[in-house]
PQR file with spaces between the fields and no chain letter, atoms N, CA, C, O and H, PARSE charges and radii, in Angstrom:
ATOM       1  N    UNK     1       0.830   -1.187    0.000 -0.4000 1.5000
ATOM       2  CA   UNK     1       0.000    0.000    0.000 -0.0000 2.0000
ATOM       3  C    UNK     1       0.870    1.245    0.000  0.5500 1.7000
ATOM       4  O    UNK     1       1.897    1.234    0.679 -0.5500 1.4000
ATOM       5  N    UNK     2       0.588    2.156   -0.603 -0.4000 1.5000
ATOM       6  CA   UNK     2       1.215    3.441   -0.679 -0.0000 2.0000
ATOM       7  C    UNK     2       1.018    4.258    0.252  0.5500 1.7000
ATOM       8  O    UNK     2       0.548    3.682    1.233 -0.5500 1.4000
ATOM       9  H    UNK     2      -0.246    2.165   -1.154  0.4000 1.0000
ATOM      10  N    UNK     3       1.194    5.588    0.431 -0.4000 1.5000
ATOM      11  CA   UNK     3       0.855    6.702    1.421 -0.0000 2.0000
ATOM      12  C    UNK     3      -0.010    7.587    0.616  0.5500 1.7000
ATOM      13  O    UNK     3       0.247    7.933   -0.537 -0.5500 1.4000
ATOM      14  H    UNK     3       1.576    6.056   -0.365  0.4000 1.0000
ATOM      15  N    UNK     4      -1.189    7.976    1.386 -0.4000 1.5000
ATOM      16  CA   UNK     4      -2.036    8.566    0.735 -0.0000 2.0000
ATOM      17  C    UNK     4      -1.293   10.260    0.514  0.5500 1.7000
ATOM      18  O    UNK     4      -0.691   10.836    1.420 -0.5500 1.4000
ATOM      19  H    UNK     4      -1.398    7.695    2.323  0.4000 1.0000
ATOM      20  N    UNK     5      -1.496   10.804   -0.795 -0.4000 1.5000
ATOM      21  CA   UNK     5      -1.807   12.024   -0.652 -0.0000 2.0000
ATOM      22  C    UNK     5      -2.509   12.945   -0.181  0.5500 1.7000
ATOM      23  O    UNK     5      -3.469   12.617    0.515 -0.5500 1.4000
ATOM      24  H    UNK     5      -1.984   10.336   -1.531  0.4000 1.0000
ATOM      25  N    UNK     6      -2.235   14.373   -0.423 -0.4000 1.5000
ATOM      26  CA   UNK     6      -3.380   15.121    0.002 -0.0000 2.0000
ATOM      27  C    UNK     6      -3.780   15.571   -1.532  0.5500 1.7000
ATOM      28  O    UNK     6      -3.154   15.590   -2.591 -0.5500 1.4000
ATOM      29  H    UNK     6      -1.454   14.640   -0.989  0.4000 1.0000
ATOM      30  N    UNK     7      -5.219   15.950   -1.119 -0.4000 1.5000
ATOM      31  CA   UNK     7      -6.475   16.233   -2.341 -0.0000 2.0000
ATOM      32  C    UNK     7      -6.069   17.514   -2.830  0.5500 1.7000
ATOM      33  O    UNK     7      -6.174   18.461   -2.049 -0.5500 1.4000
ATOM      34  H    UNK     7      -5.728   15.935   -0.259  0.4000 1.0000
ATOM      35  N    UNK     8      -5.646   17.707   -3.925 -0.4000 1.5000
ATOM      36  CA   UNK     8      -5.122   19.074   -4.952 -0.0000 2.0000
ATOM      37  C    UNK     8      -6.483   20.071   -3.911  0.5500 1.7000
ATOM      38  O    UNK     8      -7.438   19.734   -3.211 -0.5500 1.4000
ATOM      39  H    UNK     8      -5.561   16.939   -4.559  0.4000 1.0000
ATOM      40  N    UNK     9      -5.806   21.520   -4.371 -0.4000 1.5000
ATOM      41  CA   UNK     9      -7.167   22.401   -3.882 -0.0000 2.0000
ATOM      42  C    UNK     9      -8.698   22.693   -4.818  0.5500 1.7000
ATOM      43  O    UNK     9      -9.876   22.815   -4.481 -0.5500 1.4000
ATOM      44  H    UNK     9      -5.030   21.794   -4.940  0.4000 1.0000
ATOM      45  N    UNK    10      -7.770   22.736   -6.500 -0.4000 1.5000
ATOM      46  CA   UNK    10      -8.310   23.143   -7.518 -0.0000 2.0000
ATOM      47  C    UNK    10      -9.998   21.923   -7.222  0.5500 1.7000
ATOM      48  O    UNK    10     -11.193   22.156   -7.039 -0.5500 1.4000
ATOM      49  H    UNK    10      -6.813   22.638   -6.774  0.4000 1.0000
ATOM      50  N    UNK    11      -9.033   20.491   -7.341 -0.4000 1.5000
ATOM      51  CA   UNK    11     -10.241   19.746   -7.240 -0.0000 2.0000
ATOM      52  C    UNK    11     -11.196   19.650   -6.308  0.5500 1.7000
ATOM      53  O    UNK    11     -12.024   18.770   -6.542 -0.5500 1.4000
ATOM      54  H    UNK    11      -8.062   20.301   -7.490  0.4000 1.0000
ATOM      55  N    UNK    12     -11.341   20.224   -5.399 -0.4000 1.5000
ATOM      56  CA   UNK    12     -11.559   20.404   -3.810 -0.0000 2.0000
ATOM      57  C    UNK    12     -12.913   21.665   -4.647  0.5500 1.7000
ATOM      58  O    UNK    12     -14.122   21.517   -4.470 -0.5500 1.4000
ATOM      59  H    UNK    12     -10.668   20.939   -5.209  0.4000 1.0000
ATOM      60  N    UNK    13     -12.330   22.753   -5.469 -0.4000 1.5000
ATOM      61  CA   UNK    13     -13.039   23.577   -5.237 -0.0000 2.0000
ATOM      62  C    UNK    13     -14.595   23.128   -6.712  0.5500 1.7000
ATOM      63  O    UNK    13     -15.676   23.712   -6.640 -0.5500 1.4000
ATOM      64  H    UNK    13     -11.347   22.874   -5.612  0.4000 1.0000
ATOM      65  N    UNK    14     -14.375   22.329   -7.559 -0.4000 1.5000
ATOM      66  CA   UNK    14     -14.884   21.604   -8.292 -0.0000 2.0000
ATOM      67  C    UNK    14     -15.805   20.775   -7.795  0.5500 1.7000
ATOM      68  O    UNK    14     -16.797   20.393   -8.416 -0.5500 1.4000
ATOM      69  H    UNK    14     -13.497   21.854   -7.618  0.4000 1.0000
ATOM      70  N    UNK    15     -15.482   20.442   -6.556 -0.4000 1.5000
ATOM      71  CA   UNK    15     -16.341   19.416   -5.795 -0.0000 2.0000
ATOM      72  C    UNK    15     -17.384   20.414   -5.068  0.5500 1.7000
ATOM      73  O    UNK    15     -17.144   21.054   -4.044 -0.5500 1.4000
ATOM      74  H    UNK    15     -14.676   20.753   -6.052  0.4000 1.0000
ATOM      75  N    UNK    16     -18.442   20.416   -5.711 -0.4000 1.5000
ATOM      76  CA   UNK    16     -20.263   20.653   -5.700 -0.0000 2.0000
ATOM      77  C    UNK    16     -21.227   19.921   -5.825  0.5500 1.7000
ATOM      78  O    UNK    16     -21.209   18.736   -6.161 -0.5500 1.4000
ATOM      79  H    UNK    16     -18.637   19.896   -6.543  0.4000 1.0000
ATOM      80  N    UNK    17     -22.241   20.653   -5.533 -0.4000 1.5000
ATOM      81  CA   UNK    17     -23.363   19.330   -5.653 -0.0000 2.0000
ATOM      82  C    UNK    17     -24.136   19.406   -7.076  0.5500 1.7000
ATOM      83  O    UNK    17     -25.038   18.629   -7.389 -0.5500 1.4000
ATOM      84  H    UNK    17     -22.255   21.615   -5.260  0.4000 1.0000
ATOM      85  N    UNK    18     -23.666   20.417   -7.859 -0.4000 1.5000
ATOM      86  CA   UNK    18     -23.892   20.084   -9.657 -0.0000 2.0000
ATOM      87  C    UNK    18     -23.669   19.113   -9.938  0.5500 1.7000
ATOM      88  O    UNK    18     -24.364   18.177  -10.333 -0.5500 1.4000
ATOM      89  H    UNK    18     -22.933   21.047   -7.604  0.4000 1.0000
ATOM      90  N    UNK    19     -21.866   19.334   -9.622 -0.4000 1.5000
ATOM      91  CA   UNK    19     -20.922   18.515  -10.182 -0.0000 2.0000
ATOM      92  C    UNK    19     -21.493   16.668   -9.508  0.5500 1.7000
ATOM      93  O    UNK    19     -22.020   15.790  -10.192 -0.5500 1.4000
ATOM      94  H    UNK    19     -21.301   20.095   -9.302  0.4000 1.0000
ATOM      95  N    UNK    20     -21.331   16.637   -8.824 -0.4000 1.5000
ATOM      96  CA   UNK    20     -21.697   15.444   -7.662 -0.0000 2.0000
ATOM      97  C    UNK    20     -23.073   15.150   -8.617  0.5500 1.7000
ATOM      98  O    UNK    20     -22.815   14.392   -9.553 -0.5500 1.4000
ATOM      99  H    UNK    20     -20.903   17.350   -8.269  0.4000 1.0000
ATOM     100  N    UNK    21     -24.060   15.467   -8.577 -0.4000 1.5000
ATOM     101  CA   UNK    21     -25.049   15.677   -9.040 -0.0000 2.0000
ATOM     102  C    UNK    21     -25.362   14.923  -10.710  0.5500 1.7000
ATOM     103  O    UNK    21     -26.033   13.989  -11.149 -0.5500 1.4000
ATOM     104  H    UNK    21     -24.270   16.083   -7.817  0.4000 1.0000
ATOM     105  N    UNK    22     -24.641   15.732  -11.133 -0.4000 1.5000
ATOM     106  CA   UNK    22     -24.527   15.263  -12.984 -0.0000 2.0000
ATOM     107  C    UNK    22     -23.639   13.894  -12.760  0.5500 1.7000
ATOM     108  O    UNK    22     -24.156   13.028  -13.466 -0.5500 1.4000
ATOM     109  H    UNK    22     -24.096   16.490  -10.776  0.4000 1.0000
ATOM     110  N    UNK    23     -22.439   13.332  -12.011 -0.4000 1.5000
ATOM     111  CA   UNK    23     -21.720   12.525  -12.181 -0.0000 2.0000
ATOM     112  C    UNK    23     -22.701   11.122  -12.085  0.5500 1.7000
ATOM     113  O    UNK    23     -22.873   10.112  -12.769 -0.5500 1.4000
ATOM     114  H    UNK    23     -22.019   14.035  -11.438  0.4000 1.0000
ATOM     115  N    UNK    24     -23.080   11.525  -11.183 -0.4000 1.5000
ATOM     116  CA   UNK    24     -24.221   10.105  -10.697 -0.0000 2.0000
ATOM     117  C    UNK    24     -25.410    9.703  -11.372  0.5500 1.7000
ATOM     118  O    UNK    24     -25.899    8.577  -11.283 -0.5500 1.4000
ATOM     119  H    UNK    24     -22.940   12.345  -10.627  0.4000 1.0000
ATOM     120  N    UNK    25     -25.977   10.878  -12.214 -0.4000 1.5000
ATOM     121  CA   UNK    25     -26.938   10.402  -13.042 -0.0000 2.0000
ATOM     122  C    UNK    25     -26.110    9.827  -13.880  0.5500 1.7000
ATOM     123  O    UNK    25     -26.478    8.702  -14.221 -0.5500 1.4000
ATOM     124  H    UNK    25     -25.579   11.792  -12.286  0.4000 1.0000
ATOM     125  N    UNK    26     -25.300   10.129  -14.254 -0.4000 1.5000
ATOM     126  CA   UNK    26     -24.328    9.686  -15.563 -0.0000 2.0000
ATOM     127  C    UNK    26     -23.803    8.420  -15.527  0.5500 1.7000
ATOM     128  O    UNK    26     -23.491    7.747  -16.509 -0.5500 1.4000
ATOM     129  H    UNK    26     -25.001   11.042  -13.977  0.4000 1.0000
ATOM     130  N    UNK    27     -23.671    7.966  -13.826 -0.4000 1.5000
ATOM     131  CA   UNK    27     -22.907    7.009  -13.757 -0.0000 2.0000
ATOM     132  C    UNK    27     -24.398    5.844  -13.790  0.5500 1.7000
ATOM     133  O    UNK    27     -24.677    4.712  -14.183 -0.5500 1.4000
ATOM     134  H    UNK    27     -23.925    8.514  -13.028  0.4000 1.0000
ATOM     135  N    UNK    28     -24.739    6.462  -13.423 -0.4000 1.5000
ATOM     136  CA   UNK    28     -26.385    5.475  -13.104 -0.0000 2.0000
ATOM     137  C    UNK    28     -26.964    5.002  -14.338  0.5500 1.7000
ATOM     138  O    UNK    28     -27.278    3.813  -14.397 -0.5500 1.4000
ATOM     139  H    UNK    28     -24.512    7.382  -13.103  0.4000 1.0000
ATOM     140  N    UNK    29     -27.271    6.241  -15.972 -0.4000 1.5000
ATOM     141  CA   UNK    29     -27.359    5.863  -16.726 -0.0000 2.0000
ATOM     142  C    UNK    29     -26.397    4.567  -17.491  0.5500 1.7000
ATOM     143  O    UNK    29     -26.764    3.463  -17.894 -0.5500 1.4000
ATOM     144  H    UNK    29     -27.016    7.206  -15.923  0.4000 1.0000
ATOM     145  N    UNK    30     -25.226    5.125  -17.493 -0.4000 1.5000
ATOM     146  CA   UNK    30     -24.601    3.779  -17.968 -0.0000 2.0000
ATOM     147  C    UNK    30     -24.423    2.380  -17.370  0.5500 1.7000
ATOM     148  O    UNK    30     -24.535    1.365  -18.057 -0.5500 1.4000
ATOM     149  H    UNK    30     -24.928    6.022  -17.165  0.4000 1.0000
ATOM     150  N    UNK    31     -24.126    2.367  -16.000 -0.4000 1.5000
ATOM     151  CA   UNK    31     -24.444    1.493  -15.366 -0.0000 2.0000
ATOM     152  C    UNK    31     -25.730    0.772  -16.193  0.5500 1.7000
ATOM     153  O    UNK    31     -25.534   -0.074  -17.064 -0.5500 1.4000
ATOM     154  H    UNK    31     -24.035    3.192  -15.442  0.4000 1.0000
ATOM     155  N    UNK    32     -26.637    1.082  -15.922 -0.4000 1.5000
ATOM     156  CA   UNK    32     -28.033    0.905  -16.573 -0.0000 2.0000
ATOM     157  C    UNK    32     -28.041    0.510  -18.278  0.5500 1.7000
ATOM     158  O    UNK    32     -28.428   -0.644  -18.459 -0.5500 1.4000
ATOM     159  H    UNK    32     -26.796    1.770  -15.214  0.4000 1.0000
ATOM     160  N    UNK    33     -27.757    1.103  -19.287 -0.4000 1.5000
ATOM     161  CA   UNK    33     -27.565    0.752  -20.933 -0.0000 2.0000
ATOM     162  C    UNK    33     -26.453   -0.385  -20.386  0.5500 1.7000
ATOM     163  O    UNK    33     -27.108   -1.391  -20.110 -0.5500 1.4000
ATOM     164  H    UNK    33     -27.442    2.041  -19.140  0.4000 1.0000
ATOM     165  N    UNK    34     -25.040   -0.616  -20.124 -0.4000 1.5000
ATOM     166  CA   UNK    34     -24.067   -1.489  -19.789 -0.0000 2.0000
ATOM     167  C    UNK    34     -24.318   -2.952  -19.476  0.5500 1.7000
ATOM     168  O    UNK    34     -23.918   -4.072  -19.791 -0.5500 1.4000
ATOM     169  H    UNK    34     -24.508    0.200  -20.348  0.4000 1.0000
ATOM     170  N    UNK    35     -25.267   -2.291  -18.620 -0.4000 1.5000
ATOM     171  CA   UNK    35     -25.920   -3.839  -17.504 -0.0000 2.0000
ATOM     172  C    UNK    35     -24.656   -4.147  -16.534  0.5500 1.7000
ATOM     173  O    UNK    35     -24.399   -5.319  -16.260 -0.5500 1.4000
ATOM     174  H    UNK    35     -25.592   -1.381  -18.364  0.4000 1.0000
ATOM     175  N    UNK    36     -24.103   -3.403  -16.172 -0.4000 1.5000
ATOM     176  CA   UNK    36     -23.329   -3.703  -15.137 -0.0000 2.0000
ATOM     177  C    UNK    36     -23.474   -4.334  -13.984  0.5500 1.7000
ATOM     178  O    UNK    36     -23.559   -3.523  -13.062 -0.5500 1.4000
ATOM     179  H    UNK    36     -24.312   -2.451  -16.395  0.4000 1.0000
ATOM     180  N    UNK    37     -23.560   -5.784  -13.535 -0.4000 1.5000
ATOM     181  CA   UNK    37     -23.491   -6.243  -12.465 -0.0000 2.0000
ATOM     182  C    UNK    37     -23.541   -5.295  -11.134  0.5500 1.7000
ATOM     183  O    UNK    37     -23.658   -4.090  -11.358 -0.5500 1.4000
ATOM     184  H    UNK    37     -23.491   -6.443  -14.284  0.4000 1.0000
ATOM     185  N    UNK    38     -23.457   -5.749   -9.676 -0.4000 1.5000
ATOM     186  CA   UNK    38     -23.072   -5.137   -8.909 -0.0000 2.0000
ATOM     187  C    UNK    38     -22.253   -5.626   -8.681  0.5500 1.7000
ATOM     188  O    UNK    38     -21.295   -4.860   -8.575 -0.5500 1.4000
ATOM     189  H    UNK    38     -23.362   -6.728   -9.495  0.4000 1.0000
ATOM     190  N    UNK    39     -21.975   -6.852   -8.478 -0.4000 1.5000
ATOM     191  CA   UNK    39     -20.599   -7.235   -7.931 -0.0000 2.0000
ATOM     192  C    UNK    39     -19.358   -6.885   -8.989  0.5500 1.7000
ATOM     193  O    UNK    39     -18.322   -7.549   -8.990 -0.5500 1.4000
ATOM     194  H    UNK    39     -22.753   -7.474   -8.564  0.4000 1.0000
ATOM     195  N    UNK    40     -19.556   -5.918   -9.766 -0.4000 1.5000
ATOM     196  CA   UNK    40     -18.696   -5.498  -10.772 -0.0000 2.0000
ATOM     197  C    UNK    40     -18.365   -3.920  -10.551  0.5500 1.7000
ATOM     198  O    UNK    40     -17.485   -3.226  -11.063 -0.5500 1.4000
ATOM     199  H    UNK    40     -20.398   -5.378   -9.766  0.4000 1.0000
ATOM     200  N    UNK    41     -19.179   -3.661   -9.794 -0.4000 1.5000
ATOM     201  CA   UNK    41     -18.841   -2.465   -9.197 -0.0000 2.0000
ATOM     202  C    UNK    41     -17.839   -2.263   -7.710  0.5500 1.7000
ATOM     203  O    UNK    41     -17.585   -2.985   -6.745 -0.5500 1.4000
ATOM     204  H    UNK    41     -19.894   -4.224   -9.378  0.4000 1.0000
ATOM     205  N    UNK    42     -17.476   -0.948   -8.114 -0.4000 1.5000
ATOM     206  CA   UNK    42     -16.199   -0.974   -6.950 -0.0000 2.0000
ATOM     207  C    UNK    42     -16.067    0.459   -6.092  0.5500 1.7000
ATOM     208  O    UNK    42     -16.842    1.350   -6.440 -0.5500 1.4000
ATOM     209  H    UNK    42     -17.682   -0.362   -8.897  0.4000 1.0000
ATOM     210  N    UNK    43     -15.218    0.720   -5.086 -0.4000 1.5000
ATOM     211  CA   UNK    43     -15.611    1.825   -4.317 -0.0000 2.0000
ATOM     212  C    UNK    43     -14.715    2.624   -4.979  0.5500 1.7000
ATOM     213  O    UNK    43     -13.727    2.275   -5.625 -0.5500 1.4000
ATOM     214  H    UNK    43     -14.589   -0.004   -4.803  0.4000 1.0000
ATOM     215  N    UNK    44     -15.249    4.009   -4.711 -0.4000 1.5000
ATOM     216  CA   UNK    44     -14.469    5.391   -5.737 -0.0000 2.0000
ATOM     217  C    UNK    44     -14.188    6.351   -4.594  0.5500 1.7000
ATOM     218  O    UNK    44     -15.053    6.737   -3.807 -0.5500 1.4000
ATOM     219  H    UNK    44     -16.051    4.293   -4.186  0.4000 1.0000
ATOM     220  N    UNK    45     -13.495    6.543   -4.579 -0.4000 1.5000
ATOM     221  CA   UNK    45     -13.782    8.232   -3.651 -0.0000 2.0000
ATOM     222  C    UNK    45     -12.527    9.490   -4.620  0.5500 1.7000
ATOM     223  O    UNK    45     -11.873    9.398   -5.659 -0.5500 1.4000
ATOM     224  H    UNK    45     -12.793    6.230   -5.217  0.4000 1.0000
ATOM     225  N    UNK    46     -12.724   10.591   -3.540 -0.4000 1.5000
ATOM     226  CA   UNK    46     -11.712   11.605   -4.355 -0.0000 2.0000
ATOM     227  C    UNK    46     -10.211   11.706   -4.763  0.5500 1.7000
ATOM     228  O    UNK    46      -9.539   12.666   -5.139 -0.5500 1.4000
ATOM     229  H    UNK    46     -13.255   10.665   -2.696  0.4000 1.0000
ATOM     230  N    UNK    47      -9.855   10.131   -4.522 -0.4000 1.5000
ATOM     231  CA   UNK    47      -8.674    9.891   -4.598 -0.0000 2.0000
ATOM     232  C    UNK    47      -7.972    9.134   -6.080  0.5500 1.7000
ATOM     233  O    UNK    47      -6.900    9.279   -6.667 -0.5500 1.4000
ATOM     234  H    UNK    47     -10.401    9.351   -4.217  0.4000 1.0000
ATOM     235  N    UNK    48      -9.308    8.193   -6.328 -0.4000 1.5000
ATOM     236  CA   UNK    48      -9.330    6.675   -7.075 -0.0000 2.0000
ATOM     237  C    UNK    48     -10.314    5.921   -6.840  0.5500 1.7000
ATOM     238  O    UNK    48     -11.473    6.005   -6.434 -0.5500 1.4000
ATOM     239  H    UNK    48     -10.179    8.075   -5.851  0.4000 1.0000
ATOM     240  N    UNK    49      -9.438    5.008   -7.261 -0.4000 1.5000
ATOM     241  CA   UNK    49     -10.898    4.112   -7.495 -0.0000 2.0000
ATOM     242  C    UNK    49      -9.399    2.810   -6.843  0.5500 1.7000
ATOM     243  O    UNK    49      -8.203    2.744   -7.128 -0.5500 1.4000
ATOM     244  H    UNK    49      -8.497    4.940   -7.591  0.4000 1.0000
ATOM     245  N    UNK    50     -10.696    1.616   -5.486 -0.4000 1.5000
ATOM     246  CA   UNK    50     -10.386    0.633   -5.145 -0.0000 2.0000
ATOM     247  C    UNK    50     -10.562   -0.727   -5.661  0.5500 1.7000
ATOM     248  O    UNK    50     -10.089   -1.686   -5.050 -0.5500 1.4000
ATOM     249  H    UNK    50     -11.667    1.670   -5.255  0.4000 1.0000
């Protein structure tokens, strides 16, 4: 395992609830056309993806 960084500011200030907002319908739609499993899904946060 590595050492985590710290979160740039720029992206910090990007992070809204538009932004938050549009990502998740987006992610939801494709999820959805894809057919993505769940167990194919994985945890994300502002860092990466696990």
């Amino acid at each position: 395992l590595g050492k985590p960084s710290t979160l740039d500011p720029q992206h910090c200030q990007s992070f809204n609830h538009t932004v938050i907002k549009h990502h998740f319908k987006f992610l939801k739609k494709v999820i959805e056309e894809k057919e993505i499993p769940w167990e194919n899904i994985y945890n994300m946060d502002e860092k990466g993806c696990q």
